[in-house]
TITORLUM-788032 format. One record per residue (C-alpha): chain; x, y, z; residue in one letter. Coordinates in steps of 0.05 Angstrom, whole numbers. Layout:
BEGIN
<chain = A	xx = X	yy = Y	zz = Z	resn = A> $
...
***
This chain:
BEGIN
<chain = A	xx = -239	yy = 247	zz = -482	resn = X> $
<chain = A	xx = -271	yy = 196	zz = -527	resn = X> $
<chain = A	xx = -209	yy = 205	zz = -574	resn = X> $
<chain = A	xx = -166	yy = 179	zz = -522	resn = X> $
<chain = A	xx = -188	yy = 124	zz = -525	resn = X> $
<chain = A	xx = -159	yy = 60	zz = -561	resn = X> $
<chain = A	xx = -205	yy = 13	zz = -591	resn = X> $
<chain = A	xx = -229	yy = -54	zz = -549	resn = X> $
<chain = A	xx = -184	yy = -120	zz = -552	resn = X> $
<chain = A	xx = -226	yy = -182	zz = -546	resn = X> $
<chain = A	xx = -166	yy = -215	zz = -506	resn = X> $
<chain = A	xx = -203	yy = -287	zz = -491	resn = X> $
<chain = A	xx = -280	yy = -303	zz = -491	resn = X> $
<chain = A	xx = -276	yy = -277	zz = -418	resn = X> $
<chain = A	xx = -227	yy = -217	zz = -421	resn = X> $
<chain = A	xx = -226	yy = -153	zz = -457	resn = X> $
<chain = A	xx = -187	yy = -83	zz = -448	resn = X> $
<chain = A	xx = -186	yy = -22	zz = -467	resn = X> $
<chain = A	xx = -142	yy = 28	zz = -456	resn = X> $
<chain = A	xx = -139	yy = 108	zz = -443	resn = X> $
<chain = A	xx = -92	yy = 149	zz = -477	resn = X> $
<chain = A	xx = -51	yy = 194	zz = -436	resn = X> $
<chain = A	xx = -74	yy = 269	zz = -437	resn = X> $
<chain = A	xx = -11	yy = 316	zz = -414	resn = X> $
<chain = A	xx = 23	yy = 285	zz = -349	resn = X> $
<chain = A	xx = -33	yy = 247	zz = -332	resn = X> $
<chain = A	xx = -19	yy = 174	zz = -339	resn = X> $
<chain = A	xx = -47	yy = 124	zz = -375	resn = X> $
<chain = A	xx = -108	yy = 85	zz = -359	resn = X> $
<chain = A	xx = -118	yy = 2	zz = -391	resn = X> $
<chain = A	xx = -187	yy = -22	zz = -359	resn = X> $
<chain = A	xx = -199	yy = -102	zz = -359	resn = X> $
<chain = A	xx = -262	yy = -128	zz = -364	resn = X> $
<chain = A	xx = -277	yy = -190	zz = -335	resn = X> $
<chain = A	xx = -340	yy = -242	zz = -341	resn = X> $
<chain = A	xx = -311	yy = -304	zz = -291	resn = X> $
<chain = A	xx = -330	yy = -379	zz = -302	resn = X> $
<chain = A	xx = -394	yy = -393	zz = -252	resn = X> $
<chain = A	xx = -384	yy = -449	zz = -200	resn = X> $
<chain = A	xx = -420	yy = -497	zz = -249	resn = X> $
<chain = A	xx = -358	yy = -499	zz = -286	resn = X> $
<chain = A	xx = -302	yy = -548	zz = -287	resn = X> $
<chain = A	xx = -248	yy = -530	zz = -241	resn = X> $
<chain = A	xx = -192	yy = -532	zz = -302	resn = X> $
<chain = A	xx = -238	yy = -472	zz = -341	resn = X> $
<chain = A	xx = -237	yy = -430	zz = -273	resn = X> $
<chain = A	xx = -166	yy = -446	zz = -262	resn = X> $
<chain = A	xx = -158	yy = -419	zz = -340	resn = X> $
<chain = A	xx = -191	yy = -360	zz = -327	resn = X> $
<chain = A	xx = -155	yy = -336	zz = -269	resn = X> $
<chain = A	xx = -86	yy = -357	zz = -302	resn = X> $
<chain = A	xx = -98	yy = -310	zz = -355	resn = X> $
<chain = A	xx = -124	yy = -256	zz = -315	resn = X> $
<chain = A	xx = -60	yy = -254	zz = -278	resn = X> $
<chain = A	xx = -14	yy = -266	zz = -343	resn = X> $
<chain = A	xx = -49	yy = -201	zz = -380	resn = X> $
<chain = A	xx = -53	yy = -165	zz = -303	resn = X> $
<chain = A	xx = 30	yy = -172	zz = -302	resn = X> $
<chain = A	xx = 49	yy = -161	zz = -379	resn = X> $
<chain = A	xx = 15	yy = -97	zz = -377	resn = X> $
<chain = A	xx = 54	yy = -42	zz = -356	resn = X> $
<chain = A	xx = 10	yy = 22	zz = -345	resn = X> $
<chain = A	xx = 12	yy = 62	zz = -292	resn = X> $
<chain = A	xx = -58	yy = 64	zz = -271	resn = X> $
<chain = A	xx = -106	yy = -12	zz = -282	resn = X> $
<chain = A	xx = -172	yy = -22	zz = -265	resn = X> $
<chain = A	xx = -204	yy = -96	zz = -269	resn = X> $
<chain = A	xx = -281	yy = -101	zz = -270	resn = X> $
<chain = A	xx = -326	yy = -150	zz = -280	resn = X> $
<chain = A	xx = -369	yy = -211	zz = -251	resn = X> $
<chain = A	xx = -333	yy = -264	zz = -218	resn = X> $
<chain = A	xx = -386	yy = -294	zz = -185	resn = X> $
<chain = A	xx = -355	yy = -288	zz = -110	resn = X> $
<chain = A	xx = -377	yy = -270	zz = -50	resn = X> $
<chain = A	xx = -325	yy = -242	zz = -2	resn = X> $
<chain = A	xx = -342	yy = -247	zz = 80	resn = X> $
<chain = A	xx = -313	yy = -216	zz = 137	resn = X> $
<chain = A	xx = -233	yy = -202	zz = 138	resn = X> $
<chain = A	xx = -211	yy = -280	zz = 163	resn = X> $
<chain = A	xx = -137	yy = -262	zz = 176	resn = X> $
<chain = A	xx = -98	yy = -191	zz = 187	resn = X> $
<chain = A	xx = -62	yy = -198	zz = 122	resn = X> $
<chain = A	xx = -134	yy = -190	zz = 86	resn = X> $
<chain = A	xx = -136	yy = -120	zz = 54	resn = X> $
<chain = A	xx = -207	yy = -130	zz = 26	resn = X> $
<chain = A	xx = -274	yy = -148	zz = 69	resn = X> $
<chain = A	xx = -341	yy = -158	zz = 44	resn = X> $
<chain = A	xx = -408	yy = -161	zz = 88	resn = X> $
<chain = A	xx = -425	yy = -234	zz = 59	resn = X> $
<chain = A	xx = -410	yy = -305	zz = 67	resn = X> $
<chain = A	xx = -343	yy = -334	zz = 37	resn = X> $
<chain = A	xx = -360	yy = -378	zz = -28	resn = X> $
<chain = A	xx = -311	yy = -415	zz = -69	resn = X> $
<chain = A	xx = -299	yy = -360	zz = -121	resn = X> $
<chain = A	xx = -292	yy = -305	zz = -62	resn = X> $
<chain = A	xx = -232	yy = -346	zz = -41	resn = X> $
<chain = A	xx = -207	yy = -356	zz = -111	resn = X> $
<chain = A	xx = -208	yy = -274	zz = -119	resn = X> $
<chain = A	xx = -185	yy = -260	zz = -58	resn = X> $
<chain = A	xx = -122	yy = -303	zz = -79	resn = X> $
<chain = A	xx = -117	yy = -267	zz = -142	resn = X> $
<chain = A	xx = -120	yy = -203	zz = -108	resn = X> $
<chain = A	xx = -67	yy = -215	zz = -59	resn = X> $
<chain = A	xx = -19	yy = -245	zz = -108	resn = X> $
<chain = A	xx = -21	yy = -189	zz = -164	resn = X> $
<chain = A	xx = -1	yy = -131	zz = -121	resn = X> $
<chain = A	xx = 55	yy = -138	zz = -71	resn = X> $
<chain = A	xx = 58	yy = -114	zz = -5	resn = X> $
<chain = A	xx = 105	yy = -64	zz = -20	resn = X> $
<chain = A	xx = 63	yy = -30	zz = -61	resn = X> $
<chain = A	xx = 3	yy = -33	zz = -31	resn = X> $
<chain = A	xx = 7	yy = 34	zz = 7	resn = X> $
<chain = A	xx = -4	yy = 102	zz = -32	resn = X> $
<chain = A	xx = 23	yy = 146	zz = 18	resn = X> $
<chain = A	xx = 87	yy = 141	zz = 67	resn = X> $
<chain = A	xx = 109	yy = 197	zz = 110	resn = X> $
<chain = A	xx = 176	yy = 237	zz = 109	resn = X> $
<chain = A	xx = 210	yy = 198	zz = 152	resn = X> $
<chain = A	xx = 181	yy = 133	zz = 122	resn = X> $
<chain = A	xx = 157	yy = 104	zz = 190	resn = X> $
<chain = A	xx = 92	yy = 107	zz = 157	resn = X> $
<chain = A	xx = 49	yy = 58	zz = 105	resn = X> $
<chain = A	xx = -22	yy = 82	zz = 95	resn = X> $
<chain = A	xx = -63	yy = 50	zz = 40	resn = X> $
<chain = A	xx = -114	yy = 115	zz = 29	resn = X> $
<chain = A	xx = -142	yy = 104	zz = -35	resn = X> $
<chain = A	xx = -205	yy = 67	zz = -41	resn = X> $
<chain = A	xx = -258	yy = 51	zz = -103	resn = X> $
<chain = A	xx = -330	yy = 64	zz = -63	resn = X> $
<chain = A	xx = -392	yy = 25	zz = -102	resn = X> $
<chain = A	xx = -460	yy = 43	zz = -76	resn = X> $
<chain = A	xx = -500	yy = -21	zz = -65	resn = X> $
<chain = A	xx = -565	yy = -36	zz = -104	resn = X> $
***
C-alpha cells in the first residue's frame, strides 16, 4: 500500500494532501488535512482559510476525498431540516462557519449514495463513525 502513495503537498500553512494511488478499479483516494484558524483570529485569516479549503475541495477531481483536521467548531443539535450533520454540543462560531462549508461543497444532488430502481428513492447510507474520547 505504502507505494501508493504520492508524497505530501504542503498546500498553505494550514492545508496539506496527500493522495492514494489507484490499485486496479478501485478509485483514487486525495486526503486534506486541515489545522483551522482558532476564534482568536481575525475574521479576514478565517475567512482565508475557508476560501482556500473550498478552492482546493473543487479543483480536485478524485473520485473519493476525505477532509480531516481541527477546525475548532462545535456543531449542536440539527437547527433546520436541510442540516445533514448534527453534533451533541452547543453551536460556536466556527461550527456555523463548517457547517456552511459543508453544505456548500457537496450539492444536494449528490448527497445520496443509493437511489432505487425506480428512482423514487434518495438515501444517504454512508456514514464516517468516530468513537468519542
Amino acid at each position: 500500500m505504502a507505494k501508493n502513495i504520492d508524497p505530501f503537498e504542503q498546500l498553505t500553512t494550514r492545508i496539506g494532501r496527500l493522495r492514494m494511488r489507484r490499485c486496479g478499479l478501485t478509485p483514487g483516494l486525495r486526503i486534506v488535512v486541515a489545522y483551522a484558524p482558532t476564534s482568536s483570529y481575525e475574521e479576514e485569516e478565517v475567512e482565508a482559510f475557508y476560501m482556500d479549503l473550498e478552492k482546493f475541495y473543487r479543483k480536485d477531481h478524485t473520485f473519493y476525498k476525505v477532509i480531516i483536521g481541527d477546525f475548532d467548531a462545535r456543531i449542536g443539535p440539527r437547527r433546520t431540516p436541510g442540516e445533514l450533520h448534527i453534533g451533541t454540543l452547543q453551536w460556536n462560531e466556527e461550527g456555523k462557519r463548517l457547517s456552511e462549508f459543508i453544505m456548500t461543497t457537496k450539492p444536494s444532488s449528490l448527497r445520496c449514495a443509493w437511489k432505487s430502481p425506480d428512482g423514487g428513492y434518495h438515501n444517504e447510507i454512508d456514514h464516517i463513525i468516530l468513537r468519542k474520547g
